[in-house]
N, C-alpha and C positions, 0 to 999 in steps of 0.2 A: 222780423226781417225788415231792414229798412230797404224804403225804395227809392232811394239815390245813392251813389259814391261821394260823390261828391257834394259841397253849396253852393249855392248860385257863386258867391266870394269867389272859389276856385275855378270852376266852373269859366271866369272871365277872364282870370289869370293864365290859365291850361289856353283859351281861345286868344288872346293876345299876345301868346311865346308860338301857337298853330300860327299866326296870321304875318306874324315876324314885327311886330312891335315891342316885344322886350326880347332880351337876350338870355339865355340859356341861364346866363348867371342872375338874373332878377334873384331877390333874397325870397320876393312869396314863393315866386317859381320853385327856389330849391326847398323850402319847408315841403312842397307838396311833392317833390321828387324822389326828399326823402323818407313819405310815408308810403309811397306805390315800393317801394323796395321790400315790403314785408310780403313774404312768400305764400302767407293764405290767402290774401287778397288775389292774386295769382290764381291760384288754385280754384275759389272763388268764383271771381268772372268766367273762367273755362266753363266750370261745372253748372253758371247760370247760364250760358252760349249753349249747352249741349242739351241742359233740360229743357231751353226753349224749343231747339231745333227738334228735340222727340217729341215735346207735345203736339209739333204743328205738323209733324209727320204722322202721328196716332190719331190727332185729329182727322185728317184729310182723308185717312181709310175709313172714316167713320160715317154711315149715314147721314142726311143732314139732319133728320130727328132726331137723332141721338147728340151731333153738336149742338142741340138747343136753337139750331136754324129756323127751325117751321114752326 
């Protein structure tokens, strides 16, 4: 599994169309607009947003010795 989406490369392109110094139609912007269109990717970030939100709920009923706390 890798642990980014994105590259730094994008990454500044995505924060510079956020910040409104390029425009919708930048040509990096649209190569990267149109790989977010594919529907696993989708699928994807939910499914990593939900397994986080259950770990950190399973955690937190969990003694602290048993989270590796103490």
């Amino acid at each position: 599994m890798r642990t980014y989406i994105f590259i730094e490369r994008e990454r500044k392109i995505i924060q510079s169309f956020v910040d409104g110094k390029i425009p919708l139609t930048n040509r990096e912007l649209t190569k990267i607009r149109t790989t977010i269109r594919e529907p696993k990717l989708f699928v994807d970030v939910k499914l990593l947003f939900t397994l986080r939100d259950q770990v950190e709920a399973s955690m937190a009923e969990m003694p602290p010795r048993k989270r590796g706390l103490e």
